[in-house]
C-alpha positions in Angstrom: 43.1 -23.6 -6.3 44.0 -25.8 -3.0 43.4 -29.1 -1.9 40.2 -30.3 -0.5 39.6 -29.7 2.9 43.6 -29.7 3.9 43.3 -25.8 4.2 44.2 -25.5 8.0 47.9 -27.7 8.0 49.1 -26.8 3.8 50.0 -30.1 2.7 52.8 -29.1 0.6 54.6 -27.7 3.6 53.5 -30.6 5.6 55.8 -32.6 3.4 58.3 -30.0 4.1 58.5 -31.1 7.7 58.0 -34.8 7.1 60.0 -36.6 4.6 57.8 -38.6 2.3 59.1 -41.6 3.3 58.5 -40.9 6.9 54.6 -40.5 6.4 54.5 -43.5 4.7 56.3 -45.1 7.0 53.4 -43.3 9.8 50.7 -44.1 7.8 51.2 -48.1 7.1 51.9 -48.3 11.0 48.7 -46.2 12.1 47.4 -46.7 9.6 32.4 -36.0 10.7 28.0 -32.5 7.0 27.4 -29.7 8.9 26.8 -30.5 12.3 28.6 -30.7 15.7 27.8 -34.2 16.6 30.4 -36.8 15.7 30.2 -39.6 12.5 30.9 -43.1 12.7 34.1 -44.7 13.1 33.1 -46.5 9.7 33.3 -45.6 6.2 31.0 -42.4 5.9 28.1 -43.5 3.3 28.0 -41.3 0.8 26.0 -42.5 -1.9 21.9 -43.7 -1.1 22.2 -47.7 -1.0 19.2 -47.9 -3.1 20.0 -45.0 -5.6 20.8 -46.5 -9.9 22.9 -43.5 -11.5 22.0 -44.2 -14.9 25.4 -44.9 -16.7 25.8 -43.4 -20.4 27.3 -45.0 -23.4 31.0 -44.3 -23.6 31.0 -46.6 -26.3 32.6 -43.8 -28.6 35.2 -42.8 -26.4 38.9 -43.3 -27.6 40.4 -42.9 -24.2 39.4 -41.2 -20.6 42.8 -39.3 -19.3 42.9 -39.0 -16.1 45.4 -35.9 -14.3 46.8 -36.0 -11.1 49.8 -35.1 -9.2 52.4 -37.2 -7.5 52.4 -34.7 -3.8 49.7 -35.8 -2.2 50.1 -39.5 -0.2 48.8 -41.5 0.6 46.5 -40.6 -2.1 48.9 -39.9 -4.9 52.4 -40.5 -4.9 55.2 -42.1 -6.4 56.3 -45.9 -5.4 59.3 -46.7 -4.8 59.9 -48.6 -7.9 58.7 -44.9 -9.1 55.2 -46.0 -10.5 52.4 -43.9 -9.6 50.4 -45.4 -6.4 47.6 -44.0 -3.7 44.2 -44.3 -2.9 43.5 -42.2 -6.3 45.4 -44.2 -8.4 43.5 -47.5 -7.3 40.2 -45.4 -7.1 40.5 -44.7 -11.1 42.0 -48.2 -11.8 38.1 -49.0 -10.5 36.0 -46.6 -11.9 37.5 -47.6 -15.3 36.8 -51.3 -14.8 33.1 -49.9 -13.9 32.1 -48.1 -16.6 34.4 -50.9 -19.6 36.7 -49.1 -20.6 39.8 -50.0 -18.6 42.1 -50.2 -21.9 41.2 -46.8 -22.9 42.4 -45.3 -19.2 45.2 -43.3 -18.8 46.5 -41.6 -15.7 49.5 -38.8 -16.1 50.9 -37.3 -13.3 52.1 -33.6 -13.6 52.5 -30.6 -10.9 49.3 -29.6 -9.0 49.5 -25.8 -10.2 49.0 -27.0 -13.8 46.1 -29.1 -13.1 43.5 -26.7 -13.7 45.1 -25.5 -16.6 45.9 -28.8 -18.3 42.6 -30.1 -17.9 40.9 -26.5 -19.5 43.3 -27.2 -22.5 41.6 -31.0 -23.2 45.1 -32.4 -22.1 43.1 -34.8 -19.7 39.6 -35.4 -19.1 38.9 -35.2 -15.6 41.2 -34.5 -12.6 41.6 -36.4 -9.0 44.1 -35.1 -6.9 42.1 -33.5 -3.9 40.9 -29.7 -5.4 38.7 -28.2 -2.7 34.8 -27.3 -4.7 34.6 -23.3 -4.4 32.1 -21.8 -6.5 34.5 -20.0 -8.8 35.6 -23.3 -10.0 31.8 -24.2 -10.1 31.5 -21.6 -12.3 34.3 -23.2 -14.7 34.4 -27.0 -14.4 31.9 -29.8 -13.0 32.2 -32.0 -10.4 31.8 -35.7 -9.5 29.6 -36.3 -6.3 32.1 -36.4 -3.2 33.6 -39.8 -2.8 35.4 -39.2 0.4 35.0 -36.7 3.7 38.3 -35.6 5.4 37.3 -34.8 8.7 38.5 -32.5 11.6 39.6 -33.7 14.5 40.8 -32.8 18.0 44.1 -34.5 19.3 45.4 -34.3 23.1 47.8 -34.3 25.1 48.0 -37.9 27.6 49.8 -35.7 30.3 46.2 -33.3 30.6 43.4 -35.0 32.3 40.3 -34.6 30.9 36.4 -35.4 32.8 35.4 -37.2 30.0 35.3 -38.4 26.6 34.0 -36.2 24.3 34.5 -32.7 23.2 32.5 -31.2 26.2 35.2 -32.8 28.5 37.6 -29.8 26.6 35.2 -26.4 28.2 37.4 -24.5 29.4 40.6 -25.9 28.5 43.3 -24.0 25.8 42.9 -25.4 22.5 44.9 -24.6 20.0 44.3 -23.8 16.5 45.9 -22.4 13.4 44.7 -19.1 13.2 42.8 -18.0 10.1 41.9 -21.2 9.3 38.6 -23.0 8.7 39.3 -25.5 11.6 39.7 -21.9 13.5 35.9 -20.9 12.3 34.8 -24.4 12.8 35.7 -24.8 16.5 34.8 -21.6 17.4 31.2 -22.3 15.8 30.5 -25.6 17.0 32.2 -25.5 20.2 32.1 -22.2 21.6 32.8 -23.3 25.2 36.3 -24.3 24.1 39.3 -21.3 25.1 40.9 -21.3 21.8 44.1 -20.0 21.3 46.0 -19.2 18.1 48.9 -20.5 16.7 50.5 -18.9 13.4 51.6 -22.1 11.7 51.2 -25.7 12.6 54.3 -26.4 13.8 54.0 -23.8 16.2 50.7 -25.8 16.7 52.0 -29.1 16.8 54.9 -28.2 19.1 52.6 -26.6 21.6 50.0 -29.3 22.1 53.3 -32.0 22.2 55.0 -29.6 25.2 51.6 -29.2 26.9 51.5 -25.8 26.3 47.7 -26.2 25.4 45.6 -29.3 26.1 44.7 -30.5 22.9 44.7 -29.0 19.1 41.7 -29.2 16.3 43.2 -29.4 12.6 42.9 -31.8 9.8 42.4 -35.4 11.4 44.5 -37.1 8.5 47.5 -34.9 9.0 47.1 -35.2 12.8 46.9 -39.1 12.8 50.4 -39.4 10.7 52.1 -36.7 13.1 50.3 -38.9 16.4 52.2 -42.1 14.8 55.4 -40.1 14.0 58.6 -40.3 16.1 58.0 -36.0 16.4 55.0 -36.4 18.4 57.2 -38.1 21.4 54.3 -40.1 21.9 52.3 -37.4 23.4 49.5 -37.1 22.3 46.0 -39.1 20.7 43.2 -38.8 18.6 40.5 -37.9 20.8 36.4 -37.9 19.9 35.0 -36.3 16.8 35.6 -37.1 14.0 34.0 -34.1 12.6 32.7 -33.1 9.3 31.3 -29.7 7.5 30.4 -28.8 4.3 30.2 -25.2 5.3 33.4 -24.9 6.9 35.2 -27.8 4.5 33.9 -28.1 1.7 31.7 -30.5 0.1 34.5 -33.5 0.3 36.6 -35.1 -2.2 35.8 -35.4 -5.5 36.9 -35.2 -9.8 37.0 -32.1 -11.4 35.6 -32.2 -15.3 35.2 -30.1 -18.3 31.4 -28.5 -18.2 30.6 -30.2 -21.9 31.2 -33.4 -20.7 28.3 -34.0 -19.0 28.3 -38.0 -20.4 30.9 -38.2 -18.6 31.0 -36.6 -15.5 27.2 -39.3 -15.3 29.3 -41.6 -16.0 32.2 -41.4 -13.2 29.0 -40.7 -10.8 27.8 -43.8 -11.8 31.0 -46.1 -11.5 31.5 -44.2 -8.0 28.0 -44.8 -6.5 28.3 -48.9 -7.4 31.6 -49.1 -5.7 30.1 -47.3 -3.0 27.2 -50.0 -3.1 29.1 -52.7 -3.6 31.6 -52.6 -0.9 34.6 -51.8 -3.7 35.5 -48.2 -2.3 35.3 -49.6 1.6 37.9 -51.8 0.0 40.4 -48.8 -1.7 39.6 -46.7 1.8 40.6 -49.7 4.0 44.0 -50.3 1.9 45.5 -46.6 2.6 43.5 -46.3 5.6 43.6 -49.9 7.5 42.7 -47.9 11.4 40.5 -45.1 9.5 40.0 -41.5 9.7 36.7 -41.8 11.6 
């Protein structure tokens, strides 16, 4: 089971070289499906304006527990008065107040390995804390309709000049990339006029495109816009065209894993999720962790 979409730069060890405190700190101050051309810088629309989910009856339901994991900012994490916070956390605080049954919510936090377990033993009723759709998991739980996209991105060193502004401007320049990743499969798919060249961890990565070693890097854009904002990137180095998105390469986005029977239920999150998307109400949570975006 891994995160969605975070499979290139492991999240857990990105903590690891970051305190937490310090992407916090990055992320307040800073803070594209399958295809090679670029999203907008907006919001990515996810939901059809003009779509009605019907929304079921949870008129019977004694309470909706919702499991997630305290590792994961700025989506889930713990405050420093040591409540529970993140763009999930506010995310479920909605969807509850959608569907009327904000007293019955609960939210426990517990460690991500025991997630999937957890919620297979009824001790929760749906999970949100980023687990990447594979279709083992298909096989064993359902799934909300995506709510968010994490996209790729490249980043570049200011030093290197570039004849252009887009991702044609990098033809023929050293790229790098962690190697048996899917950022590695993407850019060589989409961009096969780029020289990439391998790097076996993303320090290694991250070190190299900050020494000028390569050019420019293509990895997860969220991890690369806290490292840009970070004292460790020297100032070196920018966000620089894309952003990119792909189903095939990263999964189908972010969504909230349920129990199969539940099928009431797993209508009704989609519904609560499609009227915040139509109503402005998830722009609004996206904004609040992510105030210069991740597209």
């Amino acid at each position: 089971m891994r995160r969605a979409l975070l499979s290139s730069l492991n999240f857990k060890g990105f903590l690891r070289f970051y305190s937490l405190g310090a992407i916090l700190i990055a992320f307040l101050l800073s803070v594209p499906v399958a295809h090679a051309e670029p999203v907008s810088s907006g919001l990515p629309i996810l939901f059809d304006a003009r779509e009605r989910l019907p929304k079921p009856d949870l008129s019977t339901l004694v309470r909706l527990r919702f499991l997630t994991s305290v590792d994961f900012p700025p989506f889930n994490f713990t405050d420093q008065s040591g409540k529970l916070a993140g763009f999930h956390i506010d995310l479920i605080r909605e969807i509850c107040d959608e569907l009327g049954v904000s007293e019955k919510c609960q939210i426990q936090a517990m460690p991500f390995g025991d997630l999937q377990t957890a919620l297979t033993a009824s001790q929760g009723d749906a999970v949100i804390a980023g687990i990447a759709v594979t279709p083992e998991l298909r096989k064993q739980y359902a799934f909300s309709r995506p709510y968010l996209m994490l996209p790729a991105r490249f980043i570049r060193n200011l030093s290197k000049p570039l004849d252009g502004t887009t991702a044609a401007a990098l033809a023929g320049h050293p790229v790098g990339v962690v190697k048996g990743t899917a950022h590695e499969a993407m850019l060589a798919a989409y961009f096969p006029a780029i020289k990439s060249v391998p790097f076996d961890s993303k320090e290694a990565l991250l070190s190299a495109v900050r020494d000028g070693k390569v050019d420019a890097a293509f990895a997860d854009g969220l991890q690369f816009s806290f490292w840009a904002s970070s004292p460790a990137s020297e100032k070196c180095c920018a966000l620089f065209d894309g952003p990119y998105v792909s189903q095939q390469f990263l999964s189908e986005g972010m969504t909230i894993m349920l129990r199969q029977q539940d099928a009431d239920l797993t209508a009704a999150i989609n519904h609560a999720l499609a009227t915040l998307s139509r109503t402005g109400r998830l722009q609004e949570i996206y904004l609040r962790y992510f105030p210069h975006g991740l597209y």
